[in-house]
C-alpha positions in Angstrom: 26.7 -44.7 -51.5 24.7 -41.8 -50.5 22.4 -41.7 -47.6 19.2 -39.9 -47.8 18.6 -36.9 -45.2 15.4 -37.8 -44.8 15.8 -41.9 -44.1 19.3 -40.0 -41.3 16.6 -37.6 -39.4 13.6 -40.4 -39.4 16.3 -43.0 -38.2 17.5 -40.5 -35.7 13.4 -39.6 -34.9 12.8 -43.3 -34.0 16.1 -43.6 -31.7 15.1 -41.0 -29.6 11.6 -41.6 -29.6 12.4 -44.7 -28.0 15.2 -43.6 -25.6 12.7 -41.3 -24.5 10.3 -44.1 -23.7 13.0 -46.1 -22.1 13.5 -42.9 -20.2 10.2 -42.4 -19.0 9.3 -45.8 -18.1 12.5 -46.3 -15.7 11.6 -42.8 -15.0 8.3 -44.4 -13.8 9.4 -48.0 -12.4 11.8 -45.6 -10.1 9.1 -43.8 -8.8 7.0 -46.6 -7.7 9.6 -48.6 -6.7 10.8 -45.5 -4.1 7.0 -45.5 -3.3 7.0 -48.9 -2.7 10.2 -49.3 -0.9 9.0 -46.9 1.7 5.8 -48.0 2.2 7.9 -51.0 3.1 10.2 -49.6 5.9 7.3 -47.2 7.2 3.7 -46.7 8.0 3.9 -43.2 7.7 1.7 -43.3 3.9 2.4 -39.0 4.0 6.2 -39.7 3.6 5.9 -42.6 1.0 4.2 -39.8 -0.8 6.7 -37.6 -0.3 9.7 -39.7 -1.1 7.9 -40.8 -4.2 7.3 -37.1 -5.5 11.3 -36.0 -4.8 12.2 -39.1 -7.4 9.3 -37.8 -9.7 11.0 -34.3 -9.5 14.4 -35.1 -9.8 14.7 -38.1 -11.5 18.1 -39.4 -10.5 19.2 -37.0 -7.8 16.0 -37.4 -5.8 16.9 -41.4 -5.8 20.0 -41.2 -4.2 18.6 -38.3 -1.8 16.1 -40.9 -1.1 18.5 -43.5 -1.0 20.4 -41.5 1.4 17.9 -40.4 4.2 15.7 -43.9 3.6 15.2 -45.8 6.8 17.8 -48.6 6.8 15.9 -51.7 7.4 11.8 -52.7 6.4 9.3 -52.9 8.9 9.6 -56.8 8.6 13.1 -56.9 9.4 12.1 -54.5 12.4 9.6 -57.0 13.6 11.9 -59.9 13.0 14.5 -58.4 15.0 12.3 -57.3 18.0 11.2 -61.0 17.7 14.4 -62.5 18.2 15.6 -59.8 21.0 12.6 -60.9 22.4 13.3 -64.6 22.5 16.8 -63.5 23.9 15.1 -62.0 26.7 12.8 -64.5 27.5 15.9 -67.2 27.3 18.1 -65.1 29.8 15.1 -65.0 31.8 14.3 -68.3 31.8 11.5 -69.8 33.4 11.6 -73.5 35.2 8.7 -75.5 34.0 7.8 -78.6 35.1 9.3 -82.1 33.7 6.1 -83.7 34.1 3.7 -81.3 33.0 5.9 -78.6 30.9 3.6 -75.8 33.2 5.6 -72.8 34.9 6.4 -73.6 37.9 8.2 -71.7 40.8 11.8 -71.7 42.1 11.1 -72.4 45.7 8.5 -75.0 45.2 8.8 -78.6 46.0 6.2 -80.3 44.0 4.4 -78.9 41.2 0.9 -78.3 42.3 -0.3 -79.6 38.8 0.9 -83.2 38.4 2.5 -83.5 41.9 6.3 -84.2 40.3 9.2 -83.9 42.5 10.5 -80.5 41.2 13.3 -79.9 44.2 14.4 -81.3 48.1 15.3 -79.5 50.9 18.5 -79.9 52.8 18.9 -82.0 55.3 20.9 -79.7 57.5 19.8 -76.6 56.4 16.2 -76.6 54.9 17.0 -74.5 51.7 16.1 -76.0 48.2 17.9 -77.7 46.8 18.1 -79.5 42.5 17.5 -83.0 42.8 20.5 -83.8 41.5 22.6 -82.1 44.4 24.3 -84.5 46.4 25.7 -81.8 48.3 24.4 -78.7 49.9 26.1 -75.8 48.1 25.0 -73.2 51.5 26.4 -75.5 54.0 28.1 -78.4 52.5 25.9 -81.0 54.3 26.1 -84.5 51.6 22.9 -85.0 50.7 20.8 -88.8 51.3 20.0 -90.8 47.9 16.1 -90.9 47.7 15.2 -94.2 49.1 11.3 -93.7 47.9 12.0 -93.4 44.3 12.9 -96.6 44.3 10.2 -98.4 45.6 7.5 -96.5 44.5 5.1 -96.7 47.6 5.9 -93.3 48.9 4.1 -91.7 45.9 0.8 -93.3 46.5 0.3 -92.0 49.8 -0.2 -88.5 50.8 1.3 -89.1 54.1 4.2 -90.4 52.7 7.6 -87.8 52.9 8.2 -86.1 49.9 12.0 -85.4 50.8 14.1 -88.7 51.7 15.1 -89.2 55.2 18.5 -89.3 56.5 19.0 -92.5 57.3 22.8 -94.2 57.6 24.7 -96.1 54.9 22.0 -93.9 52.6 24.8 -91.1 51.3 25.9 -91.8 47.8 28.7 -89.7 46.1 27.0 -89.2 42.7 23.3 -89.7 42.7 21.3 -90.2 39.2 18.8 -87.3 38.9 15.2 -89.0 39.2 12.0 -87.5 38.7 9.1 -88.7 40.9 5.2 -88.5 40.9 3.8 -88.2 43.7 -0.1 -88.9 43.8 -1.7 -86.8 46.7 -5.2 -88.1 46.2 -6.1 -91.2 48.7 -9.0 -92.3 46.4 -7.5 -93.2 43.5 -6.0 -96.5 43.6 
């Protein structure tokens, strides 16, 4: 079986003609994908341009000189993480809003100016704010009284009506259930 010199160099013709296209399109595909890849991670469009001729230059050692010196994460991942450092931030910091309303409120208030819920009490001893929860003063260990007007109701409807409860005997509960309460400051609606 003899094979034909001509039929061995056209076979060999064909092979590398298409190893050379292979060739040239990964050559290509590598280019814009390192053009692509750092248009992803930056906005600088002068260094996309950059990065994209080095692979064009030297094929396979510009891509791992680009893959070397690339920024390591995309500009989405950079927003994403700002994002979530950012809710960290705002969680350590954390704001008290109001049960009734969900509005910001303020640490020292007693009422939320918005709906008028109970938001804190003061002491009884003392006068600092207290949770309403607290049965005990943790400045000057004073027990705290059980809100009396929570339970009936009344106080709520009438701006003169106390917004803190009274000390009044037999009124001092070891555990009190936290309450919330909504107080109505205008006289005319009924």
């Amino acid at each position: 079986m003899t094979v034909d010199t001509a039929t061995l160099s056209n076979a060999a013709l064909v092979i590398i003609t298409l190893l050379g296209m292979y060739t040239a399109a990964f050559w290509l595909a590598l280019i814009f994908w390192t053009y692509r890849d750092h248009r992803a991670r930056s906005r600088d469009s002068l260094a996309s341009l950059a990065a994209a001729l080095l692979v064009a230059v030297l094929f396979l050692p510009g891509l791992v000189i680009y893959l070397l010196l690339r920024p390591k994460e995309t500009l989405t991942e950079a927003y994403e993480r700002s994002l979530e450092e950012e809710a960290l931030l705002q969680s350590i910091e954390e704001k008290p809003i109001c049960p009734g309303c969900s509005r910001p409120t303020d640490r020292e208030w007693h009422v939320c100016p918005h709906c008028h819920t109970t938001l804190r009490k003061s002491c009884v001893k003392c006068g600092r704010m207290l949770e309403l929860a607290w049965t005990q003063c943790p400045y000057c260990a004073t027990a705290q009284p059980v809100a009396a007007e929570t339970a009936s109701g009344i106080a709520g409807r009438y701006p003169s009506a106390s917004r803190t409860p009274a000390a009044t005997p037999g009124s001092y509960r070891e555990h009190a259930e936290p309450s919330l309460e909504f107080v109505d400051t205008d006289p005319y609606r009924g």
